[in-house]
N, CA, C and O of each residue as an XYZ file, in Angstrom:
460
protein
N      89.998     96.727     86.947
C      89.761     96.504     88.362
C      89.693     97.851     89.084
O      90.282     98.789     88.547
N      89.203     98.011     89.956
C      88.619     99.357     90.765
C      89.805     99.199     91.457
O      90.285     98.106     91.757
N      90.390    100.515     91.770
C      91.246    100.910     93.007
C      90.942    100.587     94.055
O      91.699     99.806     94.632
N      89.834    101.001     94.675
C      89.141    101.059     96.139
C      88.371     99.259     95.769
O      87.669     98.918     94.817
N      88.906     98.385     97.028
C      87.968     97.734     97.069
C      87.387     97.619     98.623
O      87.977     98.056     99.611
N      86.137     96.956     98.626
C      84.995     96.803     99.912
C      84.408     95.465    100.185
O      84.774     94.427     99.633
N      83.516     95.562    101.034
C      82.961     94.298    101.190
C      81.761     94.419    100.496
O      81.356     93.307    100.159
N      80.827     95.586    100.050
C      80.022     95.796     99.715
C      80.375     95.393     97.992
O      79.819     95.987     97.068
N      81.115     94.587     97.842
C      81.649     94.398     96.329
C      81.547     92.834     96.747
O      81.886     92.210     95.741
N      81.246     91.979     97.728
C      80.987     90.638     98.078
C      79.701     90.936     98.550
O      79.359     89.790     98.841
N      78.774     91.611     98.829
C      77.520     91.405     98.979
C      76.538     92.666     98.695
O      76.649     93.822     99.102
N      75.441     92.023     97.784
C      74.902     92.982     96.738
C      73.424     93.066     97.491
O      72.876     92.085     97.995
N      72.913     94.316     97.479
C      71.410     94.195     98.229
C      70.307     93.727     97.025
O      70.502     94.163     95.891
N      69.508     93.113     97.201
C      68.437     92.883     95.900
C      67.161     92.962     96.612
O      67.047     92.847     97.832
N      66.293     93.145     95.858
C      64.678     93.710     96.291
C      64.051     92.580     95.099
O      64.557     92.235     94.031
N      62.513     92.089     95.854
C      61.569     91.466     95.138
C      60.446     92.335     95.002
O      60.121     93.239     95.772
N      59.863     91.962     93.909
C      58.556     92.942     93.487
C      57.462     92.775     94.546
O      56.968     91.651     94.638
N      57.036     93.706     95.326
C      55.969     93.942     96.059
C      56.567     93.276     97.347
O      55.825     92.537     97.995
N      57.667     93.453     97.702
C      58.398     93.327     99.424
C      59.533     94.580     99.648
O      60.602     95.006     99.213
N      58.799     94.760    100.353
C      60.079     95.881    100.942
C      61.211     95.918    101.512
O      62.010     96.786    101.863
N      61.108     94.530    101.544
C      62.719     94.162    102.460
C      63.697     94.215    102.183
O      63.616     95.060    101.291
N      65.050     93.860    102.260
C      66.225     93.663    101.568
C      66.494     92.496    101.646
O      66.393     91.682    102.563
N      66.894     92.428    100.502
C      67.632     90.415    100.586
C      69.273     90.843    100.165
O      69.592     91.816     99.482
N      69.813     90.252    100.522
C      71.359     90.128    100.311
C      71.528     89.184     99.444
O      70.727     88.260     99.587
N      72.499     89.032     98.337
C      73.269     87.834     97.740
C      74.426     88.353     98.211
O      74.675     89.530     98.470
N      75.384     87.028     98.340
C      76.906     86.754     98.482
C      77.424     86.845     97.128
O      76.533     86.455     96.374
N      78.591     87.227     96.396
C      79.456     87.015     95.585
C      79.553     85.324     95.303
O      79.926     84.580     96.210
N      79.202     84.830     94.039
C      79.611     82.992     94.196
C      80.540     82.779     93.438
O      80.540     81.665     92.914
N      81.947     83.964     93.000
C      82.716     83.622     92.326
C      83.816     83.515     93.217
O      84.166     84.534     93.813
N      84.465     82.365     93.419
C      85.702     82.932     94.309
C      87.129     83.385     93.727
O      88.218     83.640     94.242
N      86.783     83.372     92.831
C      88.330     84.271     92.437
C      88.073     85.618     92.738
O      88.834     86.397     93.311
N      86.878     85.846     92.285
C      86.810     87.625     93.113
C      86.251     87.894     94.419
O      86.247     89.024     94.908
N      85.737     86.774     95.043
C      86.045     87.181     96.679
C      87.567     86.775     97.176
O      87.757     86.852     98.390
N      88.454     86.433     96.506
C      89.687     86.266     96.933
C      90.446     88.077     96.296
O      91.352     88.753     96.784
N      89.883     88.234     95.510
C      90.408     89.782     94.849
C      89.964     90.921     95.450
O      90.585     91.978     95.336
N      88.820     90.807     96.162
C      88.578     91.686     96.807
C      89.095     91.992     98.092
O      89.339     93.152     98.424
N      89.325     90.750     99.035
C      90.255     90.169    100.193
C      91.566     90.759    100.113
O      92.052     91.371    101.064
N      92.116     90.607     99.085
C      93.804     90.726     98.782
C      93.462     92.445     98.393
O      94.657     92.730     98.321
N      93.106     93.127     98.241
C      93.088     94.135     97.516
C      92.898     94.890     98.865
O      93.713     95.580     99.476
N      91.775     94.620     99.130
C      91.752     95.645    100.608
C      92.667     95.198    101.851
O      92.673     96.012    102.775
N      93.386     94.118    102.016
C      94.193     93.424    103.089
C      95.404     94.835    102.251
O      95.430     95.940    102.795
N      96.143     94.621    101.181
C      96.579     95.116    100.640
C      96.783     96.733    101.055
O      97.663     97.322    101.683
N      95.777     97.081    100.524
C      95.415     98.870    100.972
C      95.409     98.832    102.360
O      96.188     99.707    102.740
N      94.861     98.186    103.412
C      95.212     98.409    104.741
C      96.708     98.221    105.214
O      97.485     99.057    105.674
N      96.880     96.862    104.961
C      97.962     96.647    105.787
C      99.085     96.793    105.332
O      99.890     97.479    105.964
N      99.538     96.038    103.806
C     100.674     96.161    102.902
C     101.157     97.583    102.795
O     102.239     98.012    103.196
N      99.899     98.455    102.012
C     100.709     99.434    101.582
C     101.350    100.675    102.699
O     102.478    101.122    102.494
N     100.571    101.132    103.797
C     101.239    101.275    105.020
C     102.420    100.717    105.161
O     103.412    101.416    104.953
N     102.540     99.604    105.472
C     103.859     99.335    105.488
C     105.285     99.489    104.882
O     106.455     99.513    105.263
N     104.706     99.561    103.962
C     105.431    100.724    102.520
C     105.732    101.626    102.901
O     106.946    101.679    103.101
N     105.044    102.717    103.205
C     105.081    104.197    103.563
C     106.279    104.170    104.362
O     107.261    104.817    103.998
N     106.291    103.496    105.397
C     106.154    103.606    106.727
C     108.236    102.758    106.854
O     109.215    103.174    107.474
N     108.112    101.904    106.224
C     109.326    101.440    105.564
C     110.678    102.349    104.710
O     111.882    102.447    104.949
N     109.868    102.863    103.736
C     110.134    103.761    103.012
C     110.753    104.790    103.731
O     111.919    105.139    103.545
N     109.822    105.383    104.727
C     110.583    106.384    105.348
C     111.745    106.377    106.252
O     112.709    107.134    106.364
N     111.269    104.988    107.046
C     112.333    104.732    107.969
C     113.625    104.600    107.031
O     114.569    105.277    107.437
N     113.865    103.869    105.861
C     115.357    103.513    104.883
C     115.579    104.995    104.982
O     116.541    105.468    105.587
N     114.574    105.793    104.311
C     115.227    107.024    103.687
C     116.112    107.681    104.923
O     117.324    107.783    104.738
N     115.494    108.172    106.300
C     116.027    107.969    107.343
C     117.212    107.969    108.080
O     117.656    108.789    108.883
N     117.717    106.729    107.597
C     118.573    105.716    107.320
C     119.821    106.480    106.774
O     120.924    106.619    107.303
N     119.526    106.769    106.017
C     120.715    107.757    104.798
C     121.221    108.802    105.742
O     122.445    108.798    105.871
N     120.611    109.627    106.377
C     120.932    111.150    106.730
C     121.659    110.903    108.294
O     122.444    111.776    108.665
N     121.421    109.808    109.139
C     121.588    109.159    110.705
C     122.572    107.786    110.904
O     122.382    106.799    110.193
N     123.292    107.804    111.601
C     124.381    106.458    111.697
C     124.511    106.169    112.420
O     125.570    105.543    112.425
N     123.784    106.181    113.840
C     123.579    106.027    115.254
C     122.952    104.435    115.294
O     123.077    103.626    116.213
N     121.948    104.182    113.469
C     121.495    102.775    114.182
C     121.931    101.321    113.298
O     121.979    101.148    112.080
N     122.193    100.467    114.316
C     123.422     99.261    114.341
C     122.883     98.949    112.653
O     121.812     99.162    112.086
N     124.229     98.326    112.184
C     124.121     97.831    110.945
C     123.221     96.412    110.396
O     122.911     96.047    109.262
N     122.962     95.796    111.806
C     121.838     94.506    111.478
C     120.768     95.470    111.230
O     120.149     95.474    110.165
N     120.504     96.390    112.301
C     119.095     96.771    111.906
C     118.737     97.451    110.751
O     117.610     97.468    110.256
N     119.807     98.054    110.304
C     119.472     98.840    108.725
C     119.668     97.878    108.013
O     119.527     98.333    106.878
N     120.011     96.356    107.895
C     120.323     95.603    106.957
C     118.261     94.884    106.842
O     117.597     94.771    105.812
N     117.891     94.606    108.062
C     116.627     93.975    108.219
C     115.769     95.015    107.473
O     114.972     94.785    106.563
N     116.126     96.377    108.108
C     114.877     97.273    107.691
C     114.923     97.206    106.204
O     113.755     96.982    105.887
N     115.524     97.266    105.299
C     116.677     97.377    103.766
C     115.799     95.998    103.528
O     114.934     96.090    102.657
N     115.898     95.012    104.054
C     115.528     93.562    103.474
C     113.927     93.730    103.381
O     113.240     93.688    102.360
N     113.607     93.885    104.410
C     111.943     94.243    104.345
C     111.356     94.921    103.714
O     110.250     94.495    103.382
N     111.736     96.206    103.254
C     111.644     96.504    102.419
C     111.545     96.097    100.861
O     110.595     96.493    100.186
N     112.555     95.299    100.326
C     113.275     95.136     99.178
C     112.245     93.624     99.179
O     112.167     93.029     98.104
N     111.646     93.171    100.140
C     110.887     91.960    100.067
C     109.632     92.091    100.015
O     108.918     91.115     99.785
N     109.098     93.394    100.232
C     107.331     93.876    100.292
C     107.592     94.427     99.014
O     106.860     94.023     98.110
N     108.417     95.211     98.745
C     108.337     96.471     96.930
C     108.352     94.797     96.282
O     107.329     94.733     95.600
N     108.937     93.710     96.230
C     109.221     93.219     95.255
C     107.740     91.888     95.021
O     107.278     91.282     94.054
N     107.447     91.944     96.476
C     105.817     91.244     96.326
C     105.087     91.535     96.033
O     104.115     90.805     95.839
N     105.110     93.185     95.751
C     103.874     93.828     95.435
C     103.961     94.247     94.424
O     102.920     94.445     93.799
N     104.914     94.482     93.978
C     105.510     94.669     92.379
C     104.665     93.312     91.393
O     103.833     93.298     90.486
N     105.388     92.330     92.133
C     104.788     90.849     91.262
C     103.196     90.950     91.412
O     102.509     90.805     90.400
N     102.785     91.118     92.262
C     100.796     91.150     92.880
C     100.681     91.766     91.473
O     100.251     91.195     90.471
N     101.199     93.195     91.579
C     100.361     94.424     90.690
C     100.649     93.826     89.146
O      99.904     94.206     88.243
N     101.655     92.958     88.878
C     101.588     92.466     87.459
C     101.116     91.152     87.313
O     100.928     90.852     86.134
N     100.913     90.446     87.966
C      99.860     89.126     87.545
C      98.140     89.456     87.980
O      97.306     88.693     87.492
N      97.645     90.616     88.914
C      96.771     90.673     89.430
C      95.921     91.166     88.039
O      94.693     91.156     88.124
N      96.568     91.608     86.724
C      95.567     91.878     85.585
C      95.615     90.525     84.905
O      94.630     90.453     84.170
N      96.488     89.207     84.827
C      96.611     88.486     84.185
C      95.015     87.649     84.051
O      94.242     87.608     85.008
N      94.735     87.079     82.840
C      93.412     86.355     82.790
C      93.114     85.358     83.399
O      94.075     84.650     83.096
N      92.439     84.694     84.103
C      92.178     84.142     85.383
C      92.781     82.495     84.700
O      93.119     81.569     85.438
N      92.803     82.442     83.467
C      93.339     80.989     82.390
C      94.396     81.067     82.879
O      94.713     80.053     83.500
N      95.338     82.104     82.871
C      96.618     82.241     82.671
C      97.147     81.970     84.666
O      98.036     81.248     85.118
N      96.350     82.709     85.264
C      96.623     82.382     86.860
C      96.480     81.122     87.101
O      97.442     80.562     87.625
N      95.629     80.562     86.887
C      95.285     79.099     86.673
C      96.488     78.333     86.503
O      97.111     77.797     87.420
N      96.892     78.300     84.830
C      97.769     77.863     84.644
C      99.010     77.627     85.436
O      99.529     76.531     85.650
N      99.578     79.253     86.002
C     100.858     79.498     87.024
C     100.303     78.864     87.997
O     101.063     77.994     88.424
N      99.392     78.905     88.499
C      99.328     78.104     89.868
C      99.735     76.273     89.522
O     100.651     75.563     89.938
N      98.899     76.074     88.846
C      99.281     74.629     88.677
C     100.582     74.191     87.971
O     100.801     72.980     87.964
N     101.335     74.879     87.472
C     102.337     74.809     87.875
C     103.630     74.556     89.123
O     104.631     73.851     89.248
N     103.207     75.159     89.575
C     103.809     75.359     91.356
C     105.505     75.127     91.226
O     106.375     75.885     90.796
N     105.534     74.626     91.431
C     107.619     74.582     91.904
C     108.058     74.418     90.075
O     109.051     74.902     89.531
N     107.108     73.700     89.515
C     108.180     73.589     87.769
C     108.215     75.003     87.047
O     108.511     75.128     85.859
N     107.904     75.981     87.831
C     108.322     77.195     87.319
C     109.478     77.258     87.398
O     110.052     77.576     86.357
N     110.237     77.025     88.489
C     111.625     76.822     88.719
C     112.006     75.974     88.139
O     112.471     76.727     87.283
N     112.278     74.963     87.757
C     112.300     74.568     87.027
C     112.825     74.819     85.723
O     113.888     74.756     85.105
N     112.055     75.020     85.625
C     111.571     76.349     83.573
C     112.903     77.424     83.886
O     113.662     77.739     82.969
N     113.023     77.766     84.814
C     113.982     78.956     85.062
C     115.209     78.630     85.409
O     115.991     79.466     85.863
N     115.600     77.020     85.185
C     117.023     76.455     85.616
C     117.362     76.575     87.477
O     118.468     76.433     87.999
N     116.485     76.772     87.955
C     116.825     76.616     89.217
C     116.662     75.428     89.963
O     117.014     75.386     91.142
């Protein structure tokens, strides 16, 4: 999978013999217009938030001026984006059989896991 994703990865320019125009096709797979969606939502918004998280905890360590709910929220938010994106980045290579599968699954994963 490419690092960088675009929209220009959901719509491809194509040319006919003896027209000069451009024709567009759409992407008609939707598992990879959903991969391309999540990937760049991802790189915009997620991983910023990371950064940006990250720094504020670290922060955190060196300053004691701010109230203990709020370093507990900032700490949680954190520890709840690293750990979503952790899971993304290891099922996001899994074979689309195998996503399949986990999805239809749904709650009897838990299940499976004694919960």
């Amino acid at each position: 999978m490419p690092a960088q994703t675009s929209a220009s990865e959901l719509v491809q320019i194509t040319h006919s013999l003896g027209d000069r125009r451009d024709f567009f096709v759409a992407q008609h797979d939707p598992w990879e217009v959903i991969r391309v969606i999540i990937e760049g939502r991802k790189r915009r918004e997620i991983d910023p938030t990371l950064t940006v998280l990250r720094d504020c905890v670290e922060q955190l360590k060196t300053e004691s001026e701010t109230p203990a709910n709020v370093r507990e929220r900032l700490t949680g938010q954190l520890e709840f984006l690293e750990t979503v994106t952790s899971w993304y980045d290891s099922i996001k290579t899994l074979p689309r059989k195998t996503l399949l599968k986990m999805m239809r699954l749904g709650h009897r994963i838990a299940k499976v896991m004694g919960e």
